[in-house]
C-alpha positions in Angstrom: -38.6 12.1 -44.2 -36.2 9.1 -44.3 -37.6 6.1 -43.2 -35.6 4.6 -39.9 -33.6 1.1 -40.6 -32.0 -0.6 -38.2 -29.2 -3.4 -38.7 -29.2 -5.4 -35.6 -31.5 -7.7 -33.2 -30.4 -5.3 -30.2 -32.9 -3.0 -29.0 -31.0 0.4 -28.8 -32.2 0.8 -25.0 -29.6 -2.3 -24.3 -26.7 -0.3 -26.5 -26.9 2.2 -24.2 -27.2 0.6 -20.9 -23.8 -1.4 -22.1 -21.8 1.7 -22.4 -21.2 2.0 -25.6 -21.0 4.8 -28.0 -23.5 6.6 -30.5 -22.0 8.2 -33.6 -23.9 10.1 -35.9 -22.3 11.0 -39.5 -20.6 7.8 -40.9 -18.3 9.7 -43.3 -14.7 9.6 -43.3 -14.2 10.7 -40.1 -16.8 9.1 -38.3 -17.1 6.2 -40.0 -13.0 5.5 -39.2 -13.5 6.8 -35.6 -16.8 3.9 -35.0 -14.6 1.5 -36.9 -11.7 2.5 -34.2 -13.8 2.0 -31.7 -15.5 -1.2 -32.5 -12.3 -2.9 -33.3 -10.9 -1.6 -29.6 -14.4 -4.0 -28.1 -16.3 -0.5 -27.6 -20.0 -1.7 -29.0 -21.1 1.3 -31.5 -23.9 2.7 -32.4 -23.7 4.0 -36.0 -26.2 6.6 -37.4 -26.8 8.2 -40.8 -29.4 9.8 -43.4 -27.9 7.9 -46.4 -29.3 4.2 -46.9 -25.9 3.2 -49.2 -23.5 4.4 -46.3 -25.3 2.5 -43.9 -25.8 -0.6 -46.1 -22.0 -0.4 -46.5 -21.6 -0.5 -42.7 -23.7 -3.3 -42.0 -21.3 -6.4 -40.7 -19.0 -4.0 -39.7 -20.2 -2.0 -36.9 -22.2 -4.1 -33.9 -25.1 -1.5 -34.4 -26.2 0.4 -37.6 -29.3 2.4 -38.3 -30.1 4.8 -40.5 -32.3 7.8 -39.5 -32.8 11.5 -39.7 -31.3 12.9 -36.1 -32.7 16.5 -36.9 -35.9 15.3 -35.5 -36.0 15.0 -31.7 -38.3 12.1 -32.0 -36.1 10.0 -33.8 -32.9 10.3 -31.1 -35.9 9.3 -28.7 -36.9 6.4 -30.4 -33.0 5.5 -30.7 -32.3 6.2 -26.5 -30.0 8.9 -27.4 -31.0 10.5 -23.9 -29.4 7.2 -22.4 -26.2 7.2 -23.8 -23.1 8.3 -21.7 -21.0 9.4 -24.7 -22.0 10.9 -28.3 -20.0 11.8 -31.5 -21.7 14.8 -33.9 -19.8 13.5 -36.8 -21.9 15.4 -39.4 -19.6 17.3 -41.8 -21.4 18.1 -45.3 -24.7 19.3 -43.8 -24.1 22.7 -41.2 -27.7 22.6 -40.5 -28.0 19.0 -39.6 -25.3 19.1 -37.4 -26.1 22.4 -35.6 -29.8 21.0 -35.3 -29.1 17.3 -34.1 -26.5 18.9 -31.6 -28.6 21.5 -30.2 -31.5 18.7 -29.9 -28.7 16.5 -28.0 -27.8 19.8 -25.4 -31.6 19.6 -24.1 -31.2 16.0 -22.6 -29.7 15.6 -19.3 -26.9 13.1 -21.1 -24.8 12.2 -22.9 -21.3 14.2 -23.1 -21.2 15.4 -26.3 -18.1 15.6 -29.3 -19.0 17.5 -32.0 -17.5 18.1 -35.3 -16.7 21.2 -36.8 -15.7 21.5 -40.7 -14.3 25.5 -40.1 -14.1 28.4 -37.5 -17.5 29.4 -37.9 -19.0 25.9 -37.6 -16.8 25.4 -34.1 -17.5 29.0 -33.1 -21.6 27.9 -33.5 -20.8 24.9 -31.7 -19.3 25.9 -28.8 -22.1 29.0 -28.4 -24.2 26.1 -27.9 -22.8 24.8 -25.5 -20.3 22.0 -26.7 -17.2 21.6 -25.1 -15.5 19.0 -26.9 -15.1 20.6 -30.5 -13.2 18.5 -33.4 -11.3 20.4 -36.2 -9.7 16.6 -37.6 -8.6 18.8 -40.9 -7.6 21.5 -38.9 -5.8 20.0 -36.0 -3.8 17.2 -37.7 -2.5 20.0 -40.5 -1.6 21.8 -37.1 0.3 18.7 -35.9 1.7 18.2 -39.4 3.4 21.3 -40.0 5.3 20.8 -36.6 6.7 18.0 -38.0 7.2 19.1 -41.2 9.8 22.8 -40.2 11.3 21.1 -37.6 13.2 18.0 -36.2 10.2 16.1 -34.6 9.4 12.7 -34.4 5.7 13.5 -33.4 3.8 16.0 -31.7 0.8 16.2 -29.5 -0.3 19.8 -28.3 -3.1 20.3 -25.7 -4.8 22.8 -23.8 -3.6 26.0 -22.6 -0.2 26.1 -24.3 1.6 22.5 -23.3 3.0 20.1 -25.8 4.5 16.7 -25.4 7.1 16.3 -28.4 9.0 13.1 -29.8 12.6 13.4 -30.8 16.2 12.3 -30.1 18.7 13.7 -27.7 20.7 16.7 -28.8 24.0 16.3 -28.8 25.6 17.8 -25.9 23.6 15.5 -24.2 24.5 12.6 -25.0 26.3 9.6 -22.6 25.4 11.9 -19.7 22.9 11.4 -16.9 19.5 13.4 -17.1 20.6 14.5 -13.5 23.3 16.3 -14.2 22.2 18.0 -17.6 20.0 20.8 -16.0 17.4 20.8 -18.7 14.5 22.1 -16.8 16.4 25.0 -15.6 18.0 25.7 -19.1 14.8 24.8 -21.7 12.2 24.6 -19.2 11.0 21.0 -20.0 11.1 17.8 -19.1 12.1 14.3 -20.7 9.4 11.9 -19.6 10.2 9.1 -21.3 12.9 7.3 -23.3 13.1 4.7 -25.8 16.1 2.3 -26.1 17.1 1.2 -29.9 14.8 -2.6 -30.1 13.3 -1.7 -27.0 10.1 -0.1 -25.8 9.3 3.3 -23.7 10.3 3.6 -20.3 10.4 6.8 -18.0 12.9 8.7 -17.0 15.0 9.5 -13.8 17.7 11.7 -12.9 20.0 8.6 -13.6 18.9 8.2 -16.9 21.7 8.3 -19.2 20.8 9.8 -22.7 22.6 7.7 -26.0 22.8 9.3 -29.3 20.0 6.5 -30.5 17.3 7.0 -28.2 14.1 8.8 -29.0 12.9 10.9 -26.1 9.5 12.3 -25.0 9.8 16.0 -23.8 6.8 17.9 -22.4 6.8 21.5 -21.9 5.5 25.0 -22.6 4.9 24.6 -26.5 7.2 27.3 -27.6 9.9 25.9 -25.3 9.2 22.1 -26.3 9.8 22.8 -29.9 12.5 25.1 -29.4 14.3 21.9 -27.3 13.9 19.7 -30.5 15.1 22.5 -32.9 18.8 21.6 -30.7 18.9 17.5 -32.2 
């Protein structure tokens, strides 16, 4: 059984009470997502199993400890129960993240983001009970190959079949008012937002002129948003 270090003089029942965030599994992506989040003034709490990983964190991350979350009495004795927000960023080990999540379920709190390295692992997970299931590997080769077949800029897809897509304004559109265009009616989307060459995002209206060197942001049906961007 791993022995339980901690690196810092706060007591893990103030952590919690100040908001902050447990993450649990300091490998690539959690260790980066802590790191995010401590350098955006969120305090962190950072858990492992591995003694060098948390050694290496130490300085970096407000909070550190290293422990073994499969065991109920150890997220106790760490206030897991009190935190607001948790992050299951176990990756390697299948059964230590599918124990220390299912141990995190029981309590009352926190809301729970769980990893998941494959469609089995997030399938387990959300039969648990988990609503916020992470595939990083998975979603960002999703996002990736959007970009990659087609004339994007960026691309953020969410639930239930809406995107919002970066790109530029296709030709026919150009030097002419949003207004009189009739996108919506034609693509069935919507330019939210437009970005001036040297300048910074704005959002639209129907007086919005559109110039060949803007970069737009569209939202939309998925299918329809992409097929929009396929026109630049």
């Amino acid at each position: 059984m791993a022995r339980q270090r901690i690196f810092s003089s706060t007591p893990t029942e103030a952590i919690a009470a100040a908001d902050s965030v447990a993450v649990i599994g300091l490998g690539r992506f959690g260790g980066a997502l802590a790191l995010e989040l401590e350098n955006a003034g969120t305090e962190v709490l950072g858990i492992d199993n591995d003694e060098d990983i948390v050694q290496s964190y130490n300085g970096r991350l407000t909070h550190v400890v290293r422990a073994d979350t499969t065991r109920e009495a150890a997220l106790h004795q760490l206030s897991l129960p009190e935190f607001d927000r948790v992050v299951v960023g176990i990756g390697s080990d299948l059964e230590a993240s599918i124990l220390t999540t299912s141990t995190l379920l029981r309590f009352d709190r926190p809301t729970i983001w769980a990893k998941a390295i494959s469609e089995p692992h997030a399938q387990i997970l959300s039969q648990l009970g988990v609503e916020r299931v992470i595939r990083p590997e998975h979603d960002m080769g999703k996002r990736v190959a959007h970009l990659v077949r087609g004339t994007m800029l960026d691309y953020v897809e969410f639930e239930d079949n809406f995107a919002m897509v970066k790109t530029r304004p296709p030709r026919e559109y150009w030097d002419r008012e949003l207004g009189t265009t009739g996108l919506r009616a034609r693509y069935g989307v919507t330019v939210v937002a437009v970005k001036r060459k040297g300048g910074g995002w704005d959002y639209t209206t129907a007086e919005t002129t559109l110039y060949d060197d803007d970069e737009i942001i569209v939202a939309g049906p998925t299918r329809k948003a992409e097929l929009f961007s396929s026109l630049v």
